[in-house]
C-alpha positions as CSV (number, residue, x, y, z in Angstrom):
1,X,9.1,-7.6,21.8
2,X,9.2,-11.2,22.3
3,X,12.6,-12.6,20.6
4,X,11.9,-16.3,21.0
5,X,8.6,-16.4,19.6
6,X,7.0,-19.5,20.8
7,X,4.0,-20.0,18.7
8,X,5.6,-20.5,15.6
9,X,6.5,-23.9,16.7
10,X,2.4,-24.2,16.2
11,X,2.5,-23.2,13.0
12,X,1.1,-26.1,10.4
13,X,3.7,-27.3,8.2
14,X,3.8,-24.8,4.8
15,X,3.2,-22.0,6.7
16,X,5.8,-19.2,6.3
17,X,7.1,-17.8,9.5
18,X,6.9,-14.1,8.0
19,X,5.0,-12.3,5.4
20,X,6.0,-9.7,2.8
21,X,3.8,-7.0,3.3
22,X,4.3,-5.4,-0.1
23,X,3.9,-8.7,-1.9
24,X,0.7,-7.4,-3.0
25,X,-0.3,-3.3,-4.3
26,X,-3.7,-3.6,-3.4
27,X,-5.8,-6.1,-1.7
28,X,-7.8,-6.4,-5.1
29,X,-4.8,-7.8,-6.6
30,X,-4.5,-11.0,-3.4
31,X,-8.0,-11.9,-4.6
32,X,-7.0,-11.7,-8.1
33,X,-4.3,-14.7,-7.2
34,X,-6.9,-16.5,-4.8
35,X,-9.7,-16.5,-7.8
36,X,-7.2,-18.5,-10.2
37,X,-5.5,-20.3,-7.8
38,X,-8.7,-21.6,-6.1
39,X,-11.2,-21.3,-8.8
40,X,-12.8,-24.8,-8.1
41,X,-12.3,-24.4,-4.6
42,X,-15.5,-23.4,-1.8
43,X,-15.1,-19.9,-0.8
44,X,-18.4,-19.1,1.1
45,X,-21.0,-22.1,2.6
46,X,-24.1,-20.7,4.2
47,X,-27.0,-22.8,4.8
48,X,-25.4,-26.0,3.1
49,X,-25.5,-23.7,-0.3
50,X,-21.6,-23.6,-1.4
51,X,-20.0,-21.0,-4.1
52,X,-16.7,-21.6,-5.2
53,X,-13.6,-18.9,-5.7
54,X,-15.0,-19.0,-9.2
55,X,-18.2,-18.4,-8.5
56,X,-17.6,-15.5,-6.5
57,X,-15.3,-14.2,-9.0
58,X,-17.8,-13.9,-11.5
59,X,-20.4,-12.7,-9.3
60,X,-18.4,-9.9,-8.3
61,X,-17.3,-9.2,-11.7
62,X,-21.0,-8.8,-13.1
63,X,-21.6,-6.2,-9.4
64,X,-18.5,-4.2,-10.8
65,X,-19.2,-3.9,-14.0
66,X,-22.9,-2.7,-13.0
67,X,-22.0,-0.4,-10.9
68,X,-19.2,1.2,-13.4
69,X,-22.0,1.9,-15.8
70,X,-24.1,3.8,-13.3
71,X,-22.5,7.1,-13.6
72,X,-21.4,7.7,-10.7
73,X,-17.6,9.7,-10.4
74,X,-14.3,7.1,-9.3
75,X,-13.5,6.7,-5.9
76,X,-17.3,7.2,-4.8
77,X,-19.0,5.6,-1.5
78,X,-20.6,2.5,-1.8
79,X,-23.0,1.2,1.5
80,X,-23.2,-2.5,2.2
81,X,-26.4,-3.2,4.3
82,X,-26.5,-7.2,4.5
83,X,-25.9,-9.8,7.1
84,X,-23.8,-12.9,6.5
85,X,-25.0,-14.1,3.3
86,X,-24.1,-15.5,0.0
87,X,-24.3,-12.3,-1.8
88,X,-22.1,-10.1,0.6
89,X,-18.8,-11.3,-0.4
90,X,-19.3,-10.4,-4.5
91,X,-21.0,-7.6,-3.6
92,X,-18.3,-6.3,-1.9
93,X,-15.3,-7.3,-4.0
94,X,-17.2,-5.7,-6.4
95,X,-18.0,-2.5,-5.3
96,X,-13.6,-2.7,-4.6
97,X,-13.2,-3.9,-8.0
98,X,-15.1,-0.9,-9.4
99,X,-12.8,1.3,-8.2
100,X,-15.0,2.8,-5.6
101,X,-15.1,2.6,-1.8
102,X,-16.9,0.4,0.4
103,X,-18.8,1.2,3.3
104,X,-20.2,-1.9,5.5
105,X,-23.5,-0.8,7.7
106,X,-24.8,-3.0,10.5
107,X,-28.2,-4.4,9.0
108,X,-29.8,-3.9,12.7
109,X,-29.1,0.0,12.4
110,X,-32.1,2.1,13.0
111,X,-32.8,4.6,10.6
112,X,-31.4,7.7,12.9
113,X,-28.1,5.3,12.9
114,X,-28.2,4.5,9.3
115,X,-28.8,8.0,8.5
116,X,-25.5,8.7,10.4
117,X,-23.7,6.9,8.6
118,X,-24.6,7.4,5.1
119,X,-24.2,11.0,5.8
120,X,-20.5,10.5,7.3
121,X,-19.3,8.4,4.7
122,X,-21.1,10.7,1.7
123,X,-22.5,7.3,0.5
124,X,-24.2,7.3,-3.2
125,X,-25.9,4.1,-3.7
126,X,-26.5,1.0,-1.5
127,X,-26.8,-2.5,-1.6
128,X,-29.3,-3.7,1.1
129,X,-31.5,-6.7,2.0
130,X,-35.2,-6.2,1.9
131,X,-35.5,-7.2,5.3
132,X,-33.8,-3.9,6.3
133,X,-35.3,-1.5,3.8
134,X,-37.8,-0.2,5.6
135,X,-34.9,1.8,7.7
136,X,-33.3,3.0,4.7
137,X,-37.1,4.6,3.8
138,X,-37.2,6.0,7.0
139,X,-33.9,8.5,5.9
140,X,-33.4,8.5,2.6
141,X,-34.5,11.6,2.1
142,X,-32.1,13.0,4.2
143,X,-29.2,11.4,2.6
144,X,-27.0,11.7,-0.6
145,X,-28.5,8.3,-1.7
146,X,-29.1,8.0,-5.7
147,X,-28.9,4.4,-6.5
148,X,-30.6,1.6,-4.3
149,X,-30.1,-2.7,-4.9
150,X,-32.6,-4.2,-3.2
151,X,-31.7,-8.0,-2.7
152,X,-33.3,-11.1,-0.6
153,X,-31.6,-13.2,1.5
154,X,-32.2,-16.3,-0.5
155,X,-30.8,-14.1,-3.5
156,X,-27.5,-16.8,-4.0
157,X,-29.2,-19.6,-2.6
158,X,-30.6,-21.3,-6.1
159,X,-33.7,-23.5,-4.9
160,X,-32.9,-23.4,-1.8
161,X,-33.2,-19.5,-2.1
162,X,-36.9,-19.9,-2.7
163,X,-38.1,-21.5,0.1
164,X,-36.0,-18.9,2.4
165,X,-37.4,-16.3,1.2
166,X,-40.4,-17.8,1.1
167,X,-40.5,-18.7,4.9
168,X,-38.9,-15.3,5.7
169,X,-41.6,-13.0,4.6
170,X,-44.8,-15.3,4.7
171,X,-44.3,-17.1,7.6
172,X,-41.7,-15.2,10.1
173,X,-42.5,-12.1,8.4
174,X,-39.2,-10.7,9.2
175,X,-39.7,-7.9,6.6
176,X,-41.3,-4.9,7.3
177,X,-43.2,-3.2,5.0
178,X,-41.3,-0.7,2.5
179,X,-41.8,1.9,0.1
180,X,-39.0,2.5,-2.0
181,X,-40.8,3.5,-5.2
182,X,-39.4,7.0,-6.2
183,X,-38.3,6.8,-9.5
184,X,-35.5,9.1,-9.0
185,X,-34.1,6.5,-6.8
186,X,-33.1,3.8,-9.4
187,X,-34.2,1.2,-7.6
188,X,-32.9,-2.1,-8.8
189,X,-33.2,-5.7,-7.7
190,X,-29.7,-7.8,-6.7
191,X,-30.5,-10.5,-9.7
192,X,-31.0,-8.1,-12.2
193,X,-27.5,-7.0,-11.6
194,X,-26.1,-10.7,-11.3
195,X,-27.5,-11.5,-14.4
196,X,-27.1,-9.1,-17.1
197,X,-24.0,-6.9,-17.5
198,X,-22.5,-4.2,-19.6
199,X,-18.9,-4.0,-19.8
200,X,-16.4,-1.4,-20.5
201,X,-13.7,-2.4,-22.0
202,X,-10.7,0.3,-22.1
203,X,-7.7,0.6,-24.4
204,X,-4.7,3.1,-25.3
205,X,-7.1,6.0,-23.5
206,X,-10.1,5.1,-25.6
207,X,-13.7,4.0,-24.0
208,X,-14.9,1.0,-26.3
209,X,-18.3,0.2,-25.6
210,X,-18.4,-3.7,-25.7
211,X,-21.9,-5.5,-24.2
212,X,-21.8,-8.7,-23.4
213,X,-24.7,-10.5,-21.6
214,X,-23.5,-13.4,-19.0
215,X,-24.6,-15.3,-16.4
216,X,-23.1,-15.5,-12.7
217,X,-22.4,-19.1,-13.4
218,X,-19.8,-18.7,-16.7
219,X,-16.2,-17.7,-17.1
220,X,-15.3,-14.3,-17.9
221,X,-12.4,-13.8,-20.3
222,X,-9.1,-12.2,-18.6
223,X,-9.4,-9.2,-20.6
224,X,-12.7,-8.2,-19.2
225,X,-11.4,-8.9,-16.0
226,X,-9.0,-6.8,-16.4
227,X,-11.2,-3.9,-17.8
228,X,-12.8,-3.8,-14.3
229,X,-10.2,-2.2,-13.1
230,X,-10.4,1.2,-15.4
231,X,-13.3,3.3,-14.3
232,X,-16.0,4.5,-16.9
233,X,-15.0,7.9,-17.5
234,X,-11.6,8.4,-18.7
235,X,-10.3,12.0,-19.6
């Protein structure tokens, strides 16, 4: 090893010259400190649209909190089928904050390659754009799939998000045509899931169904931040 180390004389001033690597038990609990600490601060820009720690925080918290009330056991395989867009960071601190495990896919998979890797991983559900759907239909079948979240790419984009999608499938037409239909596949769209939450809120070993309706855009108490972190089904 190099004893000397030169590049720390390039670190910025602030900057620690070593880390603690058990600072932090799990890597839910560093973005637990970077949501409070830089709640009014940007976290993501894409396409001049800009979300805040906070923003994502809550976004993610209303993905968790979905997910924990669709049945499916702790510690199960999540798949992550999106490019870089607004929605890919909640979704996948939420799918973490759930308690279950997160599988990213390359959105330019074919559906042989998808297939692959859905199987591997013993995915349940996945979160994919629309513009990549039609490889998920392809397999599906063939896979262990039993919740799908359809989302757009101008999903997190507010106005903005319109016209994107708008440009995307009527005038590219970058999204080939899909037929996800089958009931028993519980399709559901990404701002149906943003919007509307149920929360399980968990005490002294007891499950104590508490629903409350919020919108990505409004603080969530600590206590039901906290409940994220229990699963659904407590024995």
């Amino acid at each position: 090893m190099i004893s000397n180390k030169p590049w720390l004389s390039q670190y910025p001033a602030g900057v620690p010259k070593t880390i603690n690597p058990d600072r932090y038990s799990s890597i839910m609990e560093l973005y637990e400190e970077c949501f409070d600490r830089f709640r009014g601060h940007p976290m993501s820009i894409c396409m001049g649209v800009t979300h805040t720690y906070g923003d994502i925080d809550n976004a993610s918290m209303a993905v968790a909190a979905w997910l924990q009330n669709q049945g499916l056991p702790k510690g199960s395989v999540v798949a992550l089928m999106m490019p870089n867009v607004p929605q890919y960071l909640p979704t996948m601190i939420g799918i973490l904050r759930a308690g279950y495990v997160c599988t990213p896919v390359n959105p330019l998979y074919t559906g042989r390659e998808l297939r692959h890797q859905l199987n591997d991983s013993g995915a349940q559900a996945i979160f994919v754009v629309d513009n990549f759907a039609q490889a998920l239909e392809q397999v599906i079948e063939e896979t262990a799939i039993k919740r799908v979240i359809l989302s757009k790419m101008g999903d997190m984009m507010g106005l903005k998000g319109i016209l994107v999608n708008t440009i995307i499938r009527q005038v590219k037409r970058l999204v080939p045509k899909y037929n996800l239909n089958d009931p028993k596949y519980h399709v559901t769209k990404l701002p149906e899931v943003l919007k509307k939450v149920k929360i399980y809120l968990f005490s002294n070993q007891k499950c104590l169904w508490i629903k409350k309706h919020f919108y990505n855009t409004q603080v969530v108490p600590q206590d039901f931040r906290k409940a994220l972190f229990c699963h659904s089904v407590i024995s």
